[in-house]
C-alpha positions as CSV (number, residue, x, y, z in Angstrom):
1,X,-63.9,10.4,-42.3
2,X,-62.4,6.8,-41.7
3,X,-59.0,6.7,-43.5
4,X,-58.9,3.0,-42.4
5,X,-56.9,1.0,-39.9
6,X,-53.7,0.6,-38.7
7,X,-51.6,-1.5,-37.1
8,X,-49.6,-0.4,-33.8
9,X,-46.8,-2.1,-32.1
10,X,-45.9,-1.5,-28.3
11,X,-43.2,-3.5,-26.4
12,X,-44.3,-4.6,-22.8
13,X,-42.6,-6.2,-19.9
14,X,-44.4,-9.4,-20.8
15,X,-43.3,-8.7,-25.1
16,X,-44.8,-7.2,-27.6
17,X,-48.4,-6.2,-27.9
18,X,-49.8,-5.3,-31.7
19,X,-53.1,-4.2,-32.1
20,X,-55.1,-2.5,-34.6
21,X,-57.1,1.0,-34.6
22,X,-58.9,3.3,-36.9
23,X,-57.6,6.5,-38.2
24,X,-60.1,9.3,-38.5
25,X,-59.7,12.8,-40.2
26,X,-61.2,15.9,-39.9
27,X,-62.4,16.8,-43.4
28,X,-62.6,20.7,-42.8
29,X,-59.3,21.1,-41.4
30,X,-57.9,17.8,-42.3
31,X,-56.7,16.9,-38.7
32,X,-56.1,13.5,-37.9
33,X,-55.9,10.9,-34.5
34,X,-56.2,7.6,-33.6
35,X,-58.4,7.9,-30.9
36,X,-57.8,4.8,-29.7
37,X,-54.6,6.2,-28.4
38,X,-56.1,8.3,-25.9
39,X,-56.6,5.1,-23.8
40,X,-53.4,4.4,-23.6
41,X,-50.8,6.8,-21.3
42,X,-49.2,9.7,-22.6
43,X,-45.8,8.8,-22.3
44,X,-46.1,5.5,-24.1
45,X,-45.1,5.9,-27.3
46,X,-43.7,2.4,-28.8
47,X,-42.5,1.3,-25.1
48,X,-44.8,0.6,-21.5
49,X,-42.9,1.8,-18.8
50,X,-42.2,-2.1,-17.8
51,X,-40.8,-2.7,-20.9
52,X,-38.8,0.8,-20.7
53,X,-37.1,-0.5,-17.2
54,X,-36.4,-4.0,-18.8
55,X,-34.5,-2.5,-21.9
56,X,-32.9,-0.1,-19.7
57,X,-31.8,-2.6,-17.4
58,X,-30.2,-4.9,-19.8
59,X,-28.5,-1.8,-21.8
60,X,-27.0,-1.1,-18.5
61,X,-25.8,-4.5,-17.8
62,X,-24.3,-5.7,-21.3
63,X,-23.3,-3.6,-24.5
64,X,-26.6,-2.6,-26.8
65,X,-26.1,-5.4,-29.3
66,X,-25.8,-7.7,-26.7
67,X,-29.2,-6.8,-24.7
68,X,-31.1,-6.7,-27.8
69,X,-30.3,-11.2,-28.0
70,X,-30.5,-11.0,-24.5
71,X,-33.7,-9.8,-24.4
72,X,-34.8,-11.9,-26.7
73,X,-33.9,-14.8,-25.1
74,X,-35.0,-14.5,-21.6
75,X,-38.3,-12.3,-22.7
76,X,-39.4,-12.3,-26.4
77,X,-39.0,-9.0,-26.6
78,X,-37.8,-7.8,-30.0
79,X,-35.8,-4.5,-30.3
80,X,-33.3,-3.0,-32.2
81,X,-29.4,-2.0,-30.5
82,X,-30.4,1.7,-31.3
83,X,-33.7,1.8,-29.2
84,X,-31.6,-0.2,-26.1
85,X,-29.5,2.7,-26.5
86,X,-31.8,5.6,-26.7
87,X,-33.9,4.0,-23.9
88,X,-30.6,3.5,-21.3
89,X,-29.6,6.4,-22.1
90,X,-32.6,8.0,-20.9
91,X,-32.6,6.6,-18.1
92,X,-29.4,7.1,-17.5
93,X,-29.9,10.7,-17.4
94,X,-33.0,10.4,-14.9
95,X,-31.2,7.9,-12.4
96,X,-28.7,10.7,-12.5
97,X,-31.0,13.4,-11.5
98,X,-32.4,11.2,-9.0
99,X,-29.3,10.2,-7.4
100,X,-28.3,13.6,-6.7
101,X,-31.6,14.9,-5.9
102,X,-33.5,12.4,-3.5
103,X,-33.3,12.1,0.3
104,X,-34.0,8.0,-0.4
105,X,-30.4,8.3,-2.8
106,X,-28.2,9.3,-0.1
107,X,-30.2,7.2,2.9
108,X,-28.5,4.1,3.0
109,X,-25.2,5.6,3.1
110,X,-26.4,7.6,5.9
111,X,-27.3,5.4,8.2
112,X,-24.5,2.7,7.7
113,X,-21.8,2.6,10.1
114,X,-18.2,2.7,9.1
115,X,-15.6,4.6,8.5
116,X,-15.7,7.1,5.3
117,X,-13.8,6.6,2.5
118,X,-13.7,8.6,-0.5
119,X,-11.7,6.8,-4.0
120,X,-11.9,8.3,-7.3
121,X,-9.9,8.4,-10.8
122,X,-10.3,9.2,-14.4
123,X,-9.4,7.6,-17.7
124,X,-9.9,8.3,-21.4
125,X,-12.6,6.0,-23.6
126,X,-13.2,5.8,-27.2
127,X,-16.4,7.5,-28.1
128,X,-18.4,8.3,-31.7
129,X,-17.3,11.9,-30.9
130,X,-13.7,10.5,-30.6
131,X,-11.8,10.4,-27.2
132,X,-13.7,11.4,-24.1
133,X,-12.3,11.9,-20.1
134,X,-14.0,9.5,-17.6
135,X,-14.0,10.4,-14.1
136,X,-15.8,8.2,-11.2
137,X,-15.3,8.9,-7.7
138,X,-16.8,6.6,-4.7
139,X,-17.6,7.6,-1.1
140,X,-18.2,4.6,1.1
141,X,-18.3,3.3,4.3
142,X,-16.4,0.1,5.5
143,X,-15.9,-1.4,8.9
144,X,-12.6,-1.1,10.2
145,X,-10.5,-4.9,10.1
146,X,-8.4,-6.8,12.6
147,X,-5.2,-5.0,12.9
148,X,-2.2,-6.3,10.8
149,X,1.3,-5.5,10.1
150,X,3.5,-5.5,7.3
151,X,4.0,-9.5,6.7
152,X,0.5,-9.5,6.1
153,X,0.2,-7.7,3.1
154,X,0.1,-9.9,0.8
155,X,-2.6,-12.0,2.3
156,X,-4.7,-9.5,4.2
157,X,-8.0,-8.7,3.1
158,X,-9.8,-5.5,3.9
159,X,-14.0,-6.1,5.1
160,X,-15.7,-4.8,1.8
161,X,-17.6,-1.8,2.0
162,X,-21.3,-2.1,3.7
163,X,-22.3,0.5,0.8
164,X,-21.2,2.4,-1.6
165,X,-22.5,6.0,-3.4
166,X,-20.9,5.6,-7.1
167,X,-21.1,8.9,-9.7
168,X,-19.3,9.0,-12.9
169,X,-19.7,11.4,-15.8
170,X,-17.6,12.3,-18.7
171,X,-16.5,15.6,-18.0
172,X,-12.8,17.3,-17.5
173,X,-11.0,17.0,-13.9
174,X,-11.9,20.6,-12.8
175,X,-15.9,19.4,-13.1
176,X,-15.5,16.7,-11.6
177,X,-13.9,17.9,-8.3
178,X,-16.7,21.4,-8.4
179,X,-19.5,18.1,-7.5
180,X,-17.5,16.8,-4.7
181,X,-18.9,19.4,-2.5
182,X,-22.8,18.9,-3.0
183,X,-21.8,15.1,-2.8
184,X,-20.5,15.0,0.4
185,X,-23.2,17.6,2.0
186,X,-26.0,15.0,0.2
187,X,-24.3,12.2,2.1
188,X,-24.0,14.4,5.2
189,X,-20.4,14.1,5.5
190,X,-19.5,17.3,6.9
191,X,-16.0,16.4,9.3
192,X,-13.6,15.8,7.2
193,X,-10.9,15.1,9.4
194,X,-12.6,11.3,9.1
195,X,-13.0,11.2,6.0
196,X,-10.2,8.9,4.7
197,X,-10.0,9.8,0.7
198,X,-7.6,7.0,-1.4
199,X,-6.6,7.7,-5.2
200,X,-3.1,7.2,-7.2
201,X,-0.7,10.3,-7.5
202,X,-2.7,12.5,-9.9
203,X,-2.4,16.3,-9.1
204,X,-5.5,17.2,-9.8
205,X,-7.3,14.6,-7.2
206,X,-5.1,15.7,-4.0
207,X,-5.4,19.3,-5.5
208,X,-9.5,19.0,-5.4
209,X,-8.9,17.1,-2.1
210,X,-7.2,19.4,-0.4
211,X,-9.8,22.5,-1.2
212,X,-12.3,20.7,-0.7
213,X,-12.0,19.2,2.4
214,X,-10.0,20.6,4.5
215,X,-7.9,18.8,7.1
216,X,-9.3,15.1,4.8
217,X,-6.3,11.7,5.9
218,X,-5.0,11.4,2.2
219,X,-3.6,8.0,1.1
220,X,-1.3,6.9,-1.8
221,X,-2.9,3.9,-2.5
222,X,-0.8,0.8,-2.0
223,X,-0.2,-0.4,-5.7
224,X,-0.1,2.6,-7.3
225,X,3.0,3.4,-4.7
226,X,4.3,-0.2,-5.9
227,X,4.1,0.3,-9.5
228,X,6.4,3.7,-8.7
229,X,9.0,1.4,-7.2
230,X,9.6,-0.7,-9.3
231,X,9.7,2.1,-11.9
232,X,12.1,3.3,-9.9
233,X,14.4,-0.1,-9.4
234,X,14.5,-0.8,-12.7
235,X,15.9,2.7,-13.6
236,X,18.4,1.4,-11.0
237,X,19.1,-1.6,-12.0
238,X,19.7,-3.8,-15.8
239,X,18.8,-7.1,-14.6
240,X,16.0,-8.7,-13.9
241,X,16.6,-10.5,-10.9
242,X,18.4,-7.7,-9.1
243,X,15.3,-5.5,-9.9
244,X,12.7,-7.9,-8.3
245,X,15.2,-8.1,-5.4
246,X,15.7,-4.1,-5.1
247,X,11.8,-4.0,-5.7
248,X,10.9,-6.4,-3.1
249,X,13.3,-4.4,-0.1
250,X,11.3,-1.1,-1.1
251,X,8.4,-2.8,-1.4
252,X,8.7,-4.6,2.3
253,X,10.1,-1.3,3.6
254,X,7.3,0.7,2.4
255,X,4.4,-1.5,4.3
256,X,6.9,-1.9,7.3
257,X,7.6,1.6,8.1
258,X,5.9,3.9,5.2
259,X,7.0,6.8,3.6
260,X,9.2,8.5,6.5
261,X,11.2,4.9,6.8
262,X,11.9,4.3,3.1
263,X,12.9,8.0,2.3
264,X,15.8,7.0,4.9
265,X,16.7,4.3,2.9
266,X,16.6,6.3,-0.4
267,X,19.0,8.7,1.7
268,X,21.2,6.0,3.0
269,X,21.9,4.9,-0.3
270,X,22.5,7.7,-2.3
271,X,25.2,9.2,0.3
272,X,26.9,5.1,-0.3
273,X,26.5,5.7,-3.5
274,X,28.2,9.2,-3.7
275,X,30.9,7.7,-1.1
276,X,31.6,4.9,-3.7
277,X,31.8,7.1,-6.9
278,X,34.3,9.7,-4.5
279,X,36.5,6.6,-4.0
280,X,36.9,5.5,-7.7
């Protein structure tokens, strides 16, 4: 029997689409379809593929309450924060699988020339399921610069990577570094003597480094060095200007003649400083 008709409302790439179909039910066993359905795909439920990629693109690029004006604005199309989120999320999860799965993924990083870098880091975000670790790590591939010394350094500028395979996940460090493995060998980086990896002083990235690729050049990144110093000079030091001063000779040192030269320096001045306390 006929049990009337219905409305149904689809969101498209081009907005929304509402049309109307009859619902028929099987009297003996009482089962019941809109056969006009069955013209339509199987995975559209409320949301065309089109309009899937649009919501998920916009969820990706703003906050969910955000996109939904957003996608108001520039396409008509009317959806609630919660759907932005479910969608994005979903295809979050398949770009995921895709990334790490397909030849196409790792291609352009393949075939760029450069030299290979690896950077990565973790942090802690507020989520509904309270507080949550973040790790992202980056393998990349840049063209080496012009070569520059140390008065330089505040003006040079590297040549930005030609391309760049990013991953991030929440998920604990000891996870994190267990993917570094399948990463590289999907990238085909497989000498690891020139492969350059770059982070701050966290244990657990020179750790993973270290086991996972053997012989890697490790490097203190710059600032992170920096914001150690002047740590350091104002432990030293009580004012201001004579921490800036004592911050700046480190700083200079470091660039000028790295680790090896300022570790002299450190040296130097602690046996000045025992000499001076022996005299008092």
């Amino acid at each position: 029997r006929n049990r009337g008709r219905k409305k149904k409302r689809i969101v498209t790439a081009v907005g929304v689409i509402t049309y109307s179909r009859s619902h028929y039910e099987c009297m003996p066993c009482h089962y019941s379809e809109f056969y006009a359905d069955r013209s339509i795909a199987k995975d559209v439920t409320t949301t065309t593929t089109g309009g899937r990629n649009l919501i998920a693109l916009a969820g990706g690029s703003w906050g969910y309450e955000s996109a939904t004006r957003y996608l108001k604005t520039f396409t008509g199309i009317v959806v609630s924060k919660n759907t932005v989120r479910a969608i994005t999320q979903q295809a979050g999860k398949l770009a995921n699988k895709w990334q790490l799965a397909s030849p196409h993924a790792a291609q352009k990083f393949i075939e760029a020339k450069g030299v290979q870098e690896m950077l990565t880091d973790g942090t802690m975000v507020n989520t509904q399921k309270g507080w949550k670790e973040v790790r992202l790590t980056l393998f990349s591939k840049r063209l080496t610069g012009t070569v520059a010394d140390y008065t330089m350094m505040n003006d040079r500028l590297l040549p930005a990577p030609g391309v760049t395979f990013c991953f991030g996940r929440m998920e604990s460090a000891k996870k994190c570094v267990s993917r570094w493995s399948s990463l590289a060998k999907h990238l085909r980086i497989h000498n690891f003597q020139n492969l350059h990896v770059l982070a701050d002083g966290a244990k657990w990235i020179w750790n993973g480094a270290e086991k996972t690729f053997p012989n890697h050049d490790g490097c203190l990144d710059f600032y992170h060095a920096c914001e150690h110093l002047h740590e350091a000079a104002s432990n030293f030091c009580k004012d201001e200007k004579q921490v800036r001063e004592l911050y700046e000779t480190w700083r200079t040192s470091l660039a000028k003649n790295g680790w090896e030269g300022l570790k002299k320096e450190f040296l130097q001045m602690k046996e000045n400083l025992s000499k001076h306390r022996w005299k008092k």
